[in-house]
N, C-alpha and C positions, 0 to 999 in steps of 0.2 A: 598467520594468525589462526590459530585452533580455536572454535566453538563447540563445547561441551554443554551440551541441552540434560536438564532436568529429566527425567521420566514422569510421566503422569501421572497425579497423586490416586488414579486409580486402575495403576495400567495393570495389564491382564500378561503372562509372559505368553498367550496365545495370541496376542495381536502385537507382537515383537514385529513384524511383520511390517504393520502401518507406520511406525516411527525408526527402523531400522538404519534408514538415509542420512536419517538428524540427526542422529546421540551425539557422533563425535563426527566433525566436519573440517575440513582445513580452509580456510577462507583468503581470498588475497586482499588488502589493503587497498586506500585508496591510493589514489595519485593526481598528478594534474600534469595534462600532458598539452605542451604548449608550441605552438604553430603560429609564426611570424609574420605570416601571411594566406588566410585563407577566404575562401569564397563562399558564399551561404545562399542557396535558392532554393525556397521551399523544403524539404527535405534530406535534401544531398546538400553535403559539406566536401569541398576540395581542396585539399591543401597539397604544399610540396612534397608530401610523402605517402600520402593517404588521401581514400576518397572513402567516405562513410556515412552512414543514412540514421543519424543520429547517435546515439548508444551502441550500433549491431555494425561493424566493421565490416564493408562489402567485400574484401578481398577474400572474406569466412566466407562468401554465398560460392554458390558453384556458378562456372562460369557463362551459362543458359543464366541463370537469374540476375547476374550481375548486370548484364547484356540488357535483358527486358527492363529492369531498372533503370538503368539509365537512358536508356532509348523513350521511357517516358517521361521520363524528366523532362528530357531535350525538348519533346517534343510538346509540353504544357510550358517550360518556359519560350521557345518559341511563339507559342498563340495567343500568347500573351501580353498585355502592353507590359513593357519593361522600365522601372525603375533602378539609378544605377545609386547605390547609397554607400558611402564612408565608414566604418565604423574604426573603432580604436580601444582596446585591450576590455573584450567582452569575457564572459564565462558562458561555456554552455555545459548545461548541465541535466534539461530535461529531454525528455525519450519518448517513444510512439505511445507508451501508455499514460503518460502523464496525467491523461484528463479524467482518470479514473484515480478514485478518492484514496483506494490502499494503494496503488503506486507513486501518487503524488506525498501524502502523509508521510511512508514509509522509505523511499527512495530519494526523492527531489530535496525533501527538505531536513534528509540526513544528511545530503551531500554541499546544504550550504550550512546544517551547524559545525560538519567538518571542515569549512573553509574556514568560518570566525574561530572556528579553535587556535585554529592557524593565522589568528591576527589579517584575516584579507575578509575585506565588506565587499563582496562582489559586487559587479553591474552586470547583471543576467542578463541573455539573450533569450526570449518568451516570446512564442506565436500571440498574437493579439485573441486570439480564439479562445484561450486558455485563459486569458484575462476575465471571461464573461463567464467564469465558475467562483459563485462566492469563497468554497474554500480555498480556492488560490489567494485570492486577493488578500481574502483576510490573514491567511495565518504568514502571506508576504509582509503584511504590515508588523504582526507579532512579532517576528523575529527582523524588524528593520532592516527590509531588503530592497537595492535599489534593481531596477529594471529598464530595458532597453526592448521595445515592441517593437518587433519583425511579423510584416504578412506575408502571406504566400505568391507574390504574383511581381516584389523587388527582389533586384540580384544586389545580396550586401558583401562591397570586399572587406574583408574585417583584418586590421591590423593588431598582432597579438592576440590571437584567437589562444582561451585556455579552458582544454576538455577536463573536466572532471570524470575522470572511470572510475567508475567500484566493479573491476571484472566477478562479479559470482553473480549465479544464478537468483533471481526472484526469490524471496521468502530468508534469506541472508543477511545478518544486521553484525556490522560493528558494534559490542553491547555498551561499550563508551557514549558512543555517539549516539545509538536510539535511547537510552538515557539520557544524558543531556538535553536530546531534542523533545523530552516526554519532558523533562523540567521549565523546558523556555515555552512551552506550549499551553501548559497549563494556566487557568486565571487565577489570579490573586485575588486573596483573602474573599472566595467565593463559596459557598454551598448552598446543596440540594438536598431535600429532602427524598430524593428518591435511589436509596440505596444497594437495592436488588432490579436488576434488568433484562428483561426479555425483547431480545434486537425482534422484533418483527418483520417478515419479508411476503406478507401479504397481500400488500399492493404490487408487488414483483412479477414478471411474467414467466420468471423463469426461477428455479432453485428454491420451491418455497415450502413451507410444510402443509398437507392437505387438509391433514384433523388439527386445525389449530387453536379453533373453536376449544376444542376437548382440552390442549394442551392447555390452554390459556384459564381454566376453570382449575386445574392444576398448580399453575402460579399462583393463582390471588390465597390458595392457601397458604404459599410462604412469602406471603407478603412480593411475590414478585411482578415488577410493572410493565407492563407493553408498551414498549417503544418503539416507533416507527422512524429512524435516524432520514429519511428522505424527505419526511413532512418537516424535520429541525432544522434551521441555519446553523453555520459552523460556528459561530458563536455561543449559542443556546446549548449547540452540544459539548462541548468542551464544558461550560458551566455544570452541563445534566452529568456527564459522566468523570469527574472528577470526585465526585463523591460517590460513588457509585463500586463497589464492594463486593460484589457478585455481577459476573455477566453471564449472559446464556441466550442462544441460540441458535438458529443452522448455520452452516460456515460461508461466510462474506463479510461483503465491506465493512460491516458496521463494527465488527470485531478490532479496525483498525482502532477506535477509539477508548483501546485499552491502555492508550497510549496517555491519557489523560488521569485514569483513575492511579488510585494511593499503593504503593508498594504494597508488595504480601496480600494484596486482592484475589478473589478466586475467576475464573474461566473455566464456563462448563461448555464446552464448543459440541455441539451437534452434527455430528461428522455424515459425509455420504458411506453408503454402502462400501465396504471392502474398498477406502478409498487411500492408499499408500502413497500421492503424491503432493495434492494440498496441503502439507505443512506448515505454512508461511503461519499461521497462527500459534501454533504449539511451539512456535521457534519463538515471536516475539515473547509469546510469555513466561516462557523460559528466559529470554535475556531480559526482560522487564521485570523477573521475580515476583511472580505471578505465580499462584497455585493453576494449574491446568491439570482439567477434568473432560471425560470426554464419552462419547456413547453412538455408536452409531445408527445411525436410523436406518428403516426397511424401504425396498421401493414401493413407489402408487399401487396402492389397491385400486386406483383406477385406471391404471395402463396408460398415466399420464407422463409421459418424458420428461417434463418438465415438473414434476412434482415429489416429494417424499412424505413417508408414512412416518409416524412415531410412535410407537409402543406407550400409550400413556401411563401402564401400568409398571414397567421397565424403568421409564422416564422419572414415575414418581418416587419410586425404590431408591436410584441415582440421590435425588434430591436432597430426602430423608437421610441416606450415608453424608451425604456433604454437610447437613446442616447438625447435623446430630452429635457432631465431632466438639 
């Protein structure tokens, strides 16, 4: 499968550089790879052919980490009271990132509107952990998903174990299916009136913009709103950004929920310094048909690691090009 990305409706051919990776990509398909007999404890999966630590195949690690891996395993299911449980033709399909909001949105539950494609209603296998994150639960009920909770501390033999792989790299979508899954996700017959957005990462402790103050006296002249997607429930959000027509802000999670708003929307993504490897967003909006727009910001004028500068005046030039069109 070839993935052919858009260029950024205001790319510069001096930052060919930052999107070079993504223009044209060759991607592999999923599959579902099925095991007649395998064993599930905490994180290590063992079947008759394979022994793998969710998503990331241990026989890839080298053979010192394979080693300490499993040596702890052994050694926490050991110290532990042991439950033995049965199971019978599970799916598994989530991974060590799961619990973070653009790997579950973008990944987990691309890989179960790829199974209904395919006419199969999974019964997922989910750490019970992951169940106490509102947007699991909720958008599991959206797409009417059934589930089977696994904790960390039972050994379950599972009969007819079947792995779901999408082998590529993070930031990688089947444009079929993150289509689809932006269609089954969205609410019905819903709108907002807030249809310009500025993701806010203020209350963040890490990745946040410093002058935001400034920047944000910048938005209210184009009408743009501050939103804080961690103060929202995933419901609220999905309602807020479905109508929502312009997005903008520094590059993170909240960008996943581009996945909500109307075809032919803009994304103005606030990129880090000279940063050539975060692309996961330039790519969705590119296969979501999405105008993508982009500008990179400076580092802390306060010598703050965790923090970035924005050119407000640079920021507002941007703006005024986008909106003027």
């Amino acid at each position: 499968m070839l993935s052919i990305r858009n260029l950024p409706k205001n790319y510069k051919k001096s930052d060919l550089y930052l999107f070079e990776s993504e223009l044209k990509k060759k991607l592999n398909t999923y599959e579902i790879l099925n095991y007649k007999k395998a064993i599930l404890f905490n994180k290590l999966v063992i079947t008759n052919k394979k022994i793998f630590n969710k998503e990331v195949f241990l026989f890839k690690l080298k053979k010192i980490d394979l080693f300490k891996f499993l040596i702890k395993e052994i050694i926490l299911f050991l110290t532990n009271k042991k439950f033995f449980k049965k199971l019978e033709e599970k799916f598994l399909i989530t991974t060590d990132h799961s619990n973070v909001y653009f790997h579950w949105t973008t990944e987990v539950l691309a890989k179960i509107v790829y199974l209904q494609n395919q006419n199969i209603n999974p019964d997922i296998l989910i750490n019970k952990k992951l169940m106490e994150n509102e947007f699991i639960t909720y958008s599991l009920d959206i797409l009417n998903v059934k589930t089977t909770q696994v904790d960390s501390v039972s050994l379950y033999k599972v009969k007819n174990l079947k792995f779901v792989n999408f082998d590529t790299s993070s930031g990688n979508y089947d444009k079929k299916i993150i289509n689809d899954l932006s269609a089954k996700l969205r609410a019905k017959n819903h709108t907002s009136q807030m249809n310009r957005i500025w993701i806010s990462r203020k209350s963040m402790n890490n990745r946040f913009i410093e002058n935001e103050d400034e920047i944000q006296s910048i938005c209210e002249k184009y009408q743009i709103v501050n939103v804080d997607p961690s103060e929202i429930n995933y419901k609220d959000q999905i309602e807020l950004f479905q109508n929502c027509k312009f997005l903008s802000g520094l590059h993170g999670g909240g960008f996943a929920n581009m996945l909500f708003m109307p075809d032919n929307s803009t994304i103005f993504e606030i990129r880090q310094p000279k940063d050539n490897k975060n692309n996961c967003y330039f790519t969705l909006s590119s296969d979501l048909n999405h105008d993508y727009y982009y500008l990179e910001s400076e580092y802390s004028k306060k010598n703050n690691p965790s923090s970035f500068y924005l050119n407000p005046n640079i920021f507002e030039k941007e703006l005024h090009k986008i909106f003027s069109k």
